[in-house]
N, C-alpha and C positions, 0 to 999 in steps of 0.2 A: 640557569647557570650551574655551573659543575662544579664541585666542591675540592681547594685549594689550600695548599699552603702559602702563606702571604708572608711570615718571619717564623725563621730558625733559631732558637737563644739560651745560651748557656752561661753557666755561673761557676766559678772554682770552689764557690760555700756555699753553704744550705741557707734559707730564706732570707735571700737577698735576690733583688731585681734582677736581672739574667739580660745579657748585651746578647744583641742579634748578629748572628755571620750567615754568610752567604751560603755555605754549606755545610753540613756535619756527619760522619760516618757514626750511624747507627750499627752496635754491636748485640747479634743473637741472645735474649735472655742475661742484657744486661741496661743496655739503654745506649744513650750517644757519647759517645766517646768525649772525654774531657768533662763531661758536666757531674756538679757533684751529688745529684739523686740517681746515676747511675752506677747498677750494683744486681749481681744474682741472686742477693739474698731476700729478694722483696719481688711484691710483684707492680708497685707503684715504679717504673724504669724509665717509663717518659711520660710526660703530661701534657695536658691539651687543653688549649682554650681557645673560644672563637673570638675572633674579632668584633663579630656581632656585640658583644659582650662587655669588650673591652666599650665600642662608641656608647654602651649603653652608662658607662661609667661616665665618659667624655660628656656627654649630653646633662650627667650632673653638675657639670661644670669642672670634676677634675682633671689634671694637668697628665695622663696617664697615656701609654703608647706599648704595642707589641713586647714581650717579655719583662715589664712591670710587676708582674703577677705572679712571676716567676714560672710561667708554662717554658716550654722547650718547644713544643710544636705551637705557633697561632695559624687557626683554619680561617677559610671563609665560607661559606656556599652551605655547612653541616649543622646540625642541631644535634652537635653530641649530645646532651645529656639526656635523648629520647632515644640513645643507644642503648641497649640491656647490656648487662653484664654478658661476657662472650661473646660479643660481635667480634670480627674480625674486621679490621680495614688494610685496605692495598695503600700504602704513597709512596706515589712512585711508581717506578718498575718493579723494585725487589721488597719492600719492605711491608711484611705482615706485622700487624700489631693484634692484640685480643684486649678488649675492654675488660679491663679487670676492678675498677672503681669506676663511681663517679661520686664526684667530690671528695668533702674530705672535712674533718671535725680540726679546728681550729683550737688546742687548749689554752695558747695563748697570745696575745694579738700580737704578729712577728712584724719584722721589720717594716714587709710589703706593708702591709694596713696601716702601719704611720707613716712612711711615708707616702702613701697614694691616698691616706685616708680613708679607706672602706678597701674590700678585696671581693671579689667576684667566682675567685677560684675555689670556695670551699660547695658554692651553691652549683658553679655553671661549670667547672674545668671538668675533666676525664682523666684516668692514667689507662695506660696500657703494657702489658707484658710485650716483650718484641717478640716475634716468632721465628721470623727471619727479616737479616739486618739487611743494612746496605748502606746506598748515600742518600740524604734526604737533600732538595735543594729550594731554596725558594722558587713558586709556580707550579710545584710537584701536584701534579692531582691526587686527590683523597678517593678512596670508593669503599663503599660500603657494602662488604662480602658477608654470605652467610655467616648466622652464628655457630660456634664451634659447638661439640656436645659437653663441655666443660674445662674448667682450667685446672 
């Protein structure tokens, strides 16, 4: 199986749940357009979580779904977090991303974790800087390009 995007999801604040739309124009070294962890001053611009991840949470019995967690991109098919730092992925046609994190230190338990109960994003999620934007659309394929020689 080839590795996809399954939900696109944005948020107008910061940690809080993130609603899924059908499509969203990713902006060069900043992130997706409308959501609010998008920004040039950072290199965390979009985030990533798999699916995988998400059922593994389901399977505890919580009540959880696509951009709960607050990701922007949810994958299927990839095991981000055995990306290195500097990978490059294609989704899409146009859209280069560079793994710039994976995970993320938690100082204090945000909204997501009460209300889902536990959060998966700080262990399993990715960010990436954009390299070049474009539109991402749910079904987009993911791939996995060489790593860059730094960020």
């Amino acid at each position: 199986m080839s590795a996809k995007v399954v939900s696109i999801n944005i948020s107008e604040k910061k940690g809080m749940r993130k609603k899924p739309v059908a499509e969203a124009e990713i902006r060069t070294n900043y992130g997706i357009e409308g959501d609010a962890h998008s920004s040039s001053e950072w290199h965390r611009q979009v985030s990533l979580l798999a699916v995988e991840s998400i059922k593994k949470m389901q399977d505890m019995g919580l009540d959880v779904k696509a951009g709960d967690f607050a990701e922007n991109i949810t994958t299927e098919g990839i095991d981000l977090v055995s990306l290195p730092i500097g990978t490059r992925l294609q989704i899409g046609q146009d859209i280069i991303g560079e793994v710039s994190q994976i995970g993320k230190e938690c100082h204090t338990r945000c909204a997501i974790y009460y209300q889902a109960g536990d959060c998966v994003m700080p262990k399993e999620g990715i960010f990436i800087k954009v390299i070049n934007g474009g539109t991402v659309r749910n079904g987009d394929k993911v791939t996995v390009m060489a790593a860059s020689s730094g960020l």
